[in-house]
N, C-alpha and C positions, 0 to 999 in steps of 0.2 A: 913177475917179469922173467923169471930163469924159466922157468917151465916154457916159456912164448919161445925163448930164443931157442931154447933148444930144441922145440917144434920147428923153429925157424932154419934152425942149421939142418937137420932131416932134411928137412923138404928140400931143400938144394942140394944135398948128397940124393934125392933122389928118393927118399923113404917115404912113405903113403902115411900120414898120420890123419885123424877123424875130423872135422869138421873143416876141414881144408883140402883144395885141390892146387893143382897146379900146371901153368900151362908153359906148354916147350915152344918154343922159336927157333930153328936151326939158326944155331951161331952166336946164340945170346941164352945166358944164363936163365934157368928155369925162374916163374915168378910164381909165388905164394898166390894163391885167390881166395877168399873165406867162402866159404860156400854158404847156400841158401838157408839152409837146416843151420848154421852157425851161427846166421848174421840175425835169423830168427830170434836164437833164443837170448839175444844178445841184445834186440831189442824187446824181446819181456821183460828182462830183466830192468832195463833202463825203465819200462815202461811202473814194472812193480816201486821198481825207487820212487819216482815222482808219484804214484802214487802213495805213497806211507806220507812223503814230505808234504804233499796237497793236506793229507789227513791231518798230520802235527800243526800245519798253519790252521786250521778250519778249528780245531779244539783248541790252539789258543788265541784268535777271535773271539771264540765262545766264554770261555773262562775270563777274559777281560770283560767282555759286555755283562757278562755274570756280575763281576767283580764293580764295575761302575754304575750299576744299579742298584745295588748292596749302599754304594758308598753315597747316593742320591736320596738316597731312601732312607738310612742312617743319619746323614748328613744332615737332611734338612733343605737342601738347595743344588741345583745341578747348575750353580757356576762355583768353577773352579775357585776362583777369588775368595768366594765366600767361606766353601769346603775345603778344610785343605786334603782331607781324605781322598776326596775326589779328586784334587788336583794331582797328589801323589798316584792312584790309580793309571788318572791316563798318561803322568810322566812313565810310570813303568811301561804302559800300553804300547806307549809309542817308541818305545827301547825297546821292546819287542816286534818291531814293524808289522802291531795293527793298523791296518788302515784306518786314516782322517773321517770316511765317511761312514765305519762301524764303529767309532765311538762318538760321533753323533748321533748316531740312529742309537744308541745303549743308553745313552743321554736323554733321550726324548723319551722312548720308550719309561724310561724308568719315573717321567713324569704321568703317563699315562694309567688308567685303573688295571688295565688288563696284565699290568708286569706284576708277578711271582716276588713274594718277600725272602731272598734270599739268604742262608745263613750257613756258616761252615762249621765243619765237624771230622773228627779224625778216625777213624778203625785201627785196630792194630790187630797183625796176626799172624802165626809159625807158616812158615812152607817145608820144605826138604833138607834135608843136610844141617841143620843146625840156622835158619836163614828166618831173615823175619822181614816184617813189613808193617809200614806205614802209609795207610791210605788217607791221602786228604779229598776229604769231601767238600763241595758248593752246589746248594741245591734251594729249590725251594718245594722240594716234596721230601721233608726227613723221611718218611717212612717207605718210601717208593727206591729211597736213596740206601736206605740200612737194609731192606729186602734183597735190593740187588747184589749190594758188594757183599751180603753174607751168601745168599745161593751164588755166585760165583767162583769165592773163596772154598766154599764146601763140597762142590761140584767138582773139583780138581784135587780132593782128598787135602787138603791145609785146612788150618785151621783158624778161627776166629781165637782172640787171646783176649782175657781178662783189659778194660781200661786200666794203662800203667804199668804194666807188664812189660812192656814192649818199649815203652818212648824215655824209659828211665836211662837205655842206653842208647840213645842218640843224643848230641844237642843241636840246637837249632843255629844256624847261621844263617848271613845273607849270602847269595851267590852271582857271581859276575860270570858268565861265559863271553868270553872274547875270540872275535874269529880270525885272530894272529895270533903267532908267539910272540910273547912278552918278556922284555927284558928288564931280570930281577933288580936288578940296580935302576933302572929309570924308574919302576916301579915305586920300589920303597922311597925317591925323591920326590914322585906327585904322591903319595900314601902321608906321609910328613907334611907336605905343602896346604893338603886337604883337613888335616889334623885328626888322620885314621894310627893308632898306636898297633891295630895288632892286623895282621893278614897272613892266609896263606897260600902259593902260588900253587897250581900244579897242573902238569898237561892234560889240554882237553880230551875226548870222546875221541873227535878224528883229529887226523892229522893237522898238522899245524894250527893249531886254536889252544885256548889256554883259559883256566876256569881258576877263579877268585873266589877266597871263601874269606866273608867277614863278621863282625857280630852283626846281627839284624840293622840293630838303629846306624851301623857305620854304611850300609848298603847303597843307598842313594848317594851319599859322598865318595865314596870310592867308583862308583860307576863313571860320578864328574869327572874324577881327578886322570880315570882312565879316558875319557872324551879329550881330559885337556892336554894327553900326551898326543893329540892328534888324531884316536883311535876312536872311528864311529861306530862300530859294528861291536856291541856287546850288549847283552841282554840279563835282567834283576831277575833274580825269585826269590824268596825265601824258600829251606828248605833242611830236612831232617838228615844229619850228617853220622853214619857209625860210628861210637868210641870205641867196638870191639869188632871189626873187620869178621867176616871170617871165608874160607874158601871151598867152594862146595864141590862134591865131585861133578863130571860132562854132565851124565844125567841127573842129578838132581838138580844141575843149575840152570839146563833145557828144562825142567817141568818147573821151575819157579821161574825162568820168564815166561812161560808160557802162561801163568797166573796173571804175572803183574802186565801183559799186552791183553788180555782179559779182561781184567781192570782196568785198564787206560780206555778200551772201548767203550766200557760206561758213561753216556752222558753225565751224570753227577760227582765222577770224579775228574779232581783237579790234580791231581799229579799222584807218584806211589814212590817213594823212598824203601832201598833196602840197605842189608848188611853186607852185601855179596863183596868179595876184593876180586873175582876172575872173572 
């Protein structure tokens, strides 16, 4: 916003700055115009965001209809009632606002021959600076699946790491992202009310949101307990947490995301955990 205003202030003293013009009116104060070339790339930009955002809904669609076919097929039964796996799936599914009618089609499907016997599986492996990673995989081609995320990984100079190597220093939590801030004291009174003993708060990705970390088996309760302070809009994962943080320099931490958006393009992976803290 400072850098706008003081474009802002220029152009009314009169000073020519780039992507803006401005038009004079005898007797009235000059007025800012964005120009064409400005308002252009300003709609790229918008246009690139919603698309990443289409992309992130689209793969997690995918990854529940994955996941509900899994739990049908395990299970034994695609009614809920019967399965609780299954019911717990599409409780998470729909905390995730998959669509009503992509988990019925995941549903049927998964009664039919033609669905894929799905199973998951983890990679772990070094990038840059000191930086590791955790690739969770769901697939129902293991070896189409281990092909990919190893040429991937190796194609960007990182490296595949010994099983265990890697996952000894993370542990695993549940996670709540909530897309408000939440207040710590109401918190810890639905967290007690729920009969969750341990949690910890800390601010989301973007602004204003707020992410919940709990043990695994507390995840689903805590999610309630956050519904029942009023709050609809939050969504479960499990997921692999750093105990040893660490901070990597610009470039090396540009070519390890550049890995794990790599990886996240793979159809067969389900999410990618790191160590990165910047």
């Amino acid at each position: 916003m400072m850098i706008f205003r003081t474009s802002l202030s220029m152009l009314l003293l009169g000073t020519i700055v780039t992507g803006f013009s401005v038009d004079r009116i005898p007797g009235r104060q000059p007025t800012p115009r964005l120009s064409p070339l400005f308002m252009g790339r300003a709609a790229a930009v918008r246009a690139a965001t919603k698309s990443k955002t289409d992309a992130k809904k689209a793969k997690t669609n995918a990854i529940y209809g994955k996941r509900i076919i899994m739990a049908v097929k395990q299970g034994g039964s695609d009614d809920p009632k019967a399965n609780k796996a299954l019911a717990d799936v599409i409780k998470a599914a729909k905390a995730n606002s998959v669509p009503v009618d992509n988990i019925n089609r995941a549903i049927k499907r998964a009664t039919e021959g033609s669905a894929g016997d799905f199973s998951e599986s983890t990679f772990e492996a070094y990038g840059f600076g000191g930086a590791s990673f955790v690739i969770n995989v769901l697939s129902d081609n293991a070896n189409r699946a281990s092909a990919d995320v190893k040429s991937t990984v190796n194609k960007r100079q990182a490296k595949i790491a010994e099983p265990g190597s890697v996952l000894y220093l993370y542990d695993r939590k549940g996670m709540i992202e909530v897309g408000s801030v939440l207040d710590e004291e109401a918190l810890l009174e639905a967290a007690i009310e729920g009969g969750i003993d341990d949690f910890l708060l800390e601010e989301g990705d973007a602004e204003g949101t707020s992410v919940v970390y709990v043990e695994p088996t507390d995840t689903a309760a805590m999610a309630d307990a956050i519904r029942a302070m009023g709050i609809e809009d939050c969504k479960t994962s499990l997921v692999y947490v750093s105990k040893a943080p660490v901070e990597c320099s610009e470039e090396d931490f540009e070519k390890n995301m550049q890995i794990i958006e790599a990886l996240e393009d793979l159809d067969d992976v389900d999410s990618v955990e790191h160590n990165m803290s910047n």
